[in-house]
C-alpha positions, 0 to 999 in steps of 0.5 A, a space after each residue: 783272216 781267212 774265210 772259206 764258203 761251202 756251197 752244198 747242192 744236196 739233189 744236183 743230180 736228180 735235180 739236174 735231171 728233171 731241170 734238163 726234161 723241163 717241158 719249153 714254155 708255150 709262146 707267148 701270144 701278145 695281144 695286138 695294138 689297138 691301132 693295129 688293124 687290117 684292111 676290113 678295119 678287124 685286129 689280125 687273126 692268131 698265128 695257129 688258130 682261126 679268125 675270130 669272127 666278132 663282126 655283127 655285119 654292117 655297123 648300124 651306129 649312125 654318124 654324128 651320135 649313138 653308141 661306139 663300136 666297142 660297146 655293141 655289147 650294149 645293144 644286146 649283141 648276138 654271142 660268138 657261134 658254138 661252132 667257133 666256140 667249139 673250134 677253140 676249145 678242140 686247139 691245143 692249149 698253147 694255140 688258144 687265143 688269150 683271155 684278152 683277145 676274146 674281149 674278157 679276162 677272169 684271171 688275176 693279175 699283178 701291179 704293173 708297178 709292184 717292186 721287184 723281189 730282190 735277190 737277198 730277201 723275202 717278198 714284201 708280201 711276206 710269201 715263200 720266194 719259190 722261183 717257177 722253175 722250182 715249182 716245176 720241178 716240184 709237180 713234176 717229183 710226183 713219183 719217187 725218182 732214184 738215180 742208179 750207177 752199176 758197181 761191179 755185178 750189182 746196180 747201186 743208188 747213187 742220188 734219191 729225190 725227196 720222195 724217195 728219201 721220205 719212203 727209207 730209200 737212200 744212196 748206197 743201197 741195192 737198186 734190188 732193194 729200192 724197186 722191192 721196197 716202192 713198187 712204182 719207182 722211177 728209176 734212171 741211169 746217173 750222169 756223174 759226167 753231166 753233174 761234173 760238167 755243170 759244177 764246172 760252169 757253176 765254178 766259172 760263173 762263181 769266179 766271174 761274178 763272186 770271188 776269184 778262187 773257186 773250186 769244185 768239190 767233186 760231186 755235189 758243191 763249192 768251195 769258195 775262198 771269200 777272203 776279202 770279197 764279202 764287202 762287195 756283196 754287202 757282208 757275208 749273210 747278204 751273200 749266202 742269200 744272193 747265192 742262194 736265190 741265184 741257185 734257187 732261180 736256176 731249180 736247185 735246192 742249195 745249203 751254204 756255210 762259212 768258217 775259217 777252214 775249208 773243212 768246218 765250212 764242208 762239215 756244217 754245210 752238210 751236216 748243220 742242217 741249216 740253209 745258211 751258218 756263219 761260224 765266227 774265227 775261232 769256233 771251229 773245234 766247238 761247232 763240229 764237234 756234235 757232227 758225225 765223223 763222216 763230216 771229216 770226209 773219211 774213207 768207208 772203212 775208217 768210218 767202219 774201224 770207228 765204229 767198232 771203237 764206238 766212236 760217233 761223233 767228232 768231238 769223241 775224238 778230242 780227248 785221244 792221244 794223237 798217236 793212239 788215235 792215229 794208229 786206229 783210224 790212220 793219218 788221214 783220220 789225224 790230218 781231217 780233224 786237224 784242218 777241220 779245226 784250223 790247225 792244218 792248213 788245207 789248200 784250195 787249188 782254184 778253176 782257171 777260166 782259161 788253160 794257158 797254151 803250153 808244150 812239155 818235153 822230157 829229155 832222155 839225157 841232159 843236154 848242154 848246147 845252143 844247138 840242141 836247145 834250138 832244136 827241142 824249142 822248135 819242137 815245142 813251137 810246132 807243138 804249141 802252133 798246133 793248139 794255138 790253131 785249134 783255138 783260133 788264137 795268136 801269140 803275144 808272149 811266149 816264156 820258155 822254162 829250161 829245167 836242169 838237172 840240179 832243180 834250178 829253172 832258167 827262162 827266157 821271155 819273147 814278145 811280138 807287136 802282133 798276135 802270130 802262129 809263125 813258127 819259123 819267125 818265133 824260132 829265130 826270135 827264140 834262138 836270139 836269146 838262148 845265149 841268156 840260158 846257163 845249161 849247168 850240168 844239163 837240161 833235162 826238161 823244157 816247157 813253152 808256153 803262152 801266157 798272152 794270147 789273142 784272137 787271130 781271124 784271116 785277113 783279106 789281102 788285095 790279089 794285086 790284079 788292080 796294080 796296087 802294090 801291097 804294104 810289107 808287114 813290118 810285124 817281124 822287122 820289129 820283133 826282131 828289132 825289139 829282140 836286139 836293143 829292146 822293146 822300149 826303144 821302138 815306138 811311133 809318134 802320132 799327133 794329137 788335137 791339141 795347139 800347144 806343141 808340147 801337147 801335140 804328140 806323143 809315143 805310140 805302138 810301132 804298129 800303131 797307125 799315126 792320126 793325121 798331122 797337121 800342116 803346119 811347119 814343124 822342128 824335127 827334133 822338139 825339146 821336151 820343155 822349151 829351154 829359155 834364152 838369154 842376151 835376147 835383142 829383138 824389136 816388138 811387137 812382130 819381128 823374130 829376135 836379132 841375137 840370143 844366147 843358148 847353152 852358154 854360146 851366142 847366136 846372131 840371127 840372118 833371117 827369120 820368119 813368122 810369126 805364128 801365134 798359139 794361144 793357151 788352151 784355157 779349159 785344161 788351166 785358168 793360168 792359160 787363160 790369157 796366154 800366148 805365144 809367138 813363134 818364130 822361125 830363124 836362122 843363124 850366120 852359121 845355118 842353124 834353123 831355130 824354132 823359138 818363141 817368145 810369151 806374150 803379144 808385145 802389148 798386153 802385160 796379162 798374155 806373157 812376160 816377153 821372155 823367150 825360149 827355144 822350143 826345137 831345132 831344125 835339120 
């Protein structure tokens, strides 16, 4: 079920406006810690303003008894001087000192521990939840404020504040027109690239934080594809009213809808006239019907065409004939109601939080060799270098689109083990699998681009002066390895803490720097499971076996060394409680070096059965 939210932002630009021309708040002056005092025993003076001087002379509270210092005020204390008093007065208001820094405070205050207000909600105190930055923005509309934009010869209104809209001043009208009709209006030049501008960051901050498709709705909302994302926030109304308030934090007034269709959603939002409506599936055709026809979003003159037909409202529409209707209004009259009520889809085409790195050649002919292929992929890689270095960003992949002349796309995909801006290494690791493109009849079209990428910074590399010689960067050795016999067949091994040696290692990055291996003696070939032997001869409890049988063939043992007990790891399993094994080093009459073990001491039944197994093969 498809759910789309429209969120409606009717004064962004005026508000836009007067949010950037907010004054930066005074700084703050916090009070001193009791216990912080100079070197005459006094709180240190304020930044910008002159000492206090609260110091009545010596104290005359004797030792032992009488009133505390902090109560001279008790003894008849003489006042502060006026001059000082006068100085105060004469500092700028942020510079005065505090109520509480002159020793009184008159204003009041709120609970240290009163509860936040949340962000769905009223407060507990039942008050309007009208944030600073909005009651800002309200003294400050003490003056009708319309923003105006030159169309043509003539100046035009594009966005009136509330003011203004209460005196008959609107968008559209003549700037002429609105200063003849107030006589003290303000008026100011229309950011339409500003409002664009912020829209956008909106949209990112809605895919990060809300739901992964979002889009603007150039000039003044949202479009915001819920789909499965409501259960997060607690439901749909608990979602209207976190945006809301997030909206109403950052001063902007802000009206939002839901429904099953981008269009209803448009429509209520702008023209329901409540904060928050939540139409149902199904109700779309009924809820806008009562709308005007400028909810549908369409042109000024089909708006006029309508009007001279007397048509009104949506739900006039209705009852025609689509072929009549779309003869008067035009198809775009037909389309906008159809997705209005869910009969047409309407697609949202999302913001993408980062653009993918890509080059694009159009060719004048099609072409058909591997030579010319090179040639246009070393031009996008020269193309696509330049971009990566204005982003500071290396490539990880790269897919390279070879479009032929009969419609049908061929591909082919690289990847590095480092984040590079090598355009000759790439190149080569590119001409490596064009011989994957079938050209047809023609290429006539090639895109490269980057759908991984990471941040590549310089790096400092030794001058030699010292003697050290330089490690070699292995990076295009195995890009062109993994380009040959593919990228799983390279890999590093690293150690891990762990006794049992199954355990002990595992497979990592080519690049990857290993973790430091122990010192004990190990297999070079390590089976992935221990296979068990059979025919075992071999005294207990500490000597290696005399003869066993593996894979069907007979081993007599010449030597053997060990052994090396490994204990099991009983806080990964409570059957390894108990566990051991003892390991052994043998080598057969043929020079086989075997490494086997056997479960169990050879004394206690709860450490192992006496089975052995084979674990690795030396040499």
């Amino acid at each position: 079920m498809t759910r789309v939210a429209s969120l409606y932002l009717p004064h962004l630009p005026i508000e836009r406006l007067r949010r950037a021309e907010l004054p930066p708040a005074p700084p703050e002056t916090r009070a001193p810690a009791r216990h912080q005092t100079d070197a005459s025993g006094l709180r240190p003076a304020l930044r910008g303003a002159p000492p206090i001087d609260d110091d009545p002379g010596p104290c005359s509270v004797p030792r032992g008894g009488g009133w505390r210092p902090g109560a001279r005020w008790a003894q008849g204390a003489v006042p502060a001087p006026a001059a000082k008093q006068a100085a105060i007065d004469a500092l700028p208001a942020h510079q005065r000192p505090t109520m509480r820094e002159m020793g009184r405070r008159s204003e009041p205050a709120d609970h240290p521990f009163r509860a936040m207000r949340p962000d769905d909600g009223p407060s507990r105190a039942g008050r309007s939840p009208v944030s600073a930055p909005q009651k800002h923005i309200t003294s400050l509309w003490q003056r009708p404020t319309v923003l105006i934009e030159r169309s043509g010869q003539r100046e035009v209104v594009t966005a009136a504040c509330p003011l203004a809209r209460e005196l008959g001043l609107h968008p559209a009208m003549a700037a002429a027109q609105a200063r003849a009709l107030v006589s003290d209006l303000e008026v100011r030049e229309a950011d339409r690239e500003g409002d664009q501008a912020w829209l956008d960051r909106l949209a990112l901050h809605a895919v990060r934080h809300w739901t992964p498709t979002a889009s603007v709705c150039a000039p003044d909302g949202l479009w915001l594809d819920l789909t499965g994302t409501t259960h997060l926030f607690g439901g749909e109304a608990r979602f209207c009213r976190r945006a809301l308030r997030f909206l109403e934090r950052l001063g902007f007034t802000a009206r939002i809808a839901i429904a099953a269709s981008p269009g209803a959603a448009h429509a209520l939002a702008r023209f329901a006239g409540a904060a928050i409506t939540i139409l149902p599936p199904g109700d779309e055709a009924q809820a806008i019907a009562n709308l005007p026809l400028a909810a549908l979003r369409l042109p000024d003159e089909v708006l006029n065409a309508a009007s001279r037909f007397g048509l009104e409202r949506i739900a006039d529409l209705y009852p025609m004939p689509r072929g009549p209707l779309a003869k008067r209004l035009g198809l775009k009259a037909v389309e906008r109601l159809d997705q209005a009520c869910g009969l047409v889809a309407e697609p949202i085409v999302p913001i993408v939080p980062f653009e993918t790195p890509r080059a694009e050649r159009r060719l004048l002919e099609p072409i058909t060799t591997a030579e010319a292929i090179n040639q246009v992929a070393g031009d996008l890689l020269g193309d696509l270098v330049r971009d990566l270095e204005g982003r500071r960003l290396g490539l990880r992949s790269a897919v390279l689109t070879c479009r032929r002349v009969d419609g049908i796309d061929q591909r082919i995909a690289i990847g590095t083990a480092r984040a590079t801006r090598d355009a000759k290494h790439l190149a080569r690791m590119l001409a490596m699998r064009v011989e994957r493109i079938d050209p047809g009849l023609g290429i006539e079209a090639m895109e490269l681009a980057a759908p991984r990428t990471e941040i590549l910074q310089p790096e400092m590399t030794r001058n030699g002066l010292a003697g050290e010689p330089q490690a070699p960067d292995i990076a295009p050795l195995v890009d062109q390895l993994a380009g040959r016999v593919g990228e799983d067949a390279l890999f590093r091994i690293t150690a891990i803490e762990s006794d049992v040696p199954e355990r002990a290692a595992r497979r990592t990055d080519p690049l990857a720097r290993p973790a430091r291996w122990p010192g004990w003696r190990r297999p070079i070939r390590l089976l992935p499971r221990p296979e068990q032997l059979s025919g075992v001869v071999a005294l207990l409890p500490d000597h290696p076996p005399r003869r066993f049988t593996w894979r069907g063939k007979s081993y007599r043992v010449a030597a053997g060394e060990g052994p090396e007990r490994i204990h099991g790891e009983w806080w990964r399993s409570e059957r390894e409680l108990s566990a051991v094994r003892d390991y052994f080093i043998v080598e057969t009459d043929g020079g086989e070096r075997f490494w086997v073990f056997r479960r169990g001491d050879g004394v206690d039944a709860p450490t192992g059965d006496l089975t052995w197994y084979l674990h690795g093969v030396f040499g």
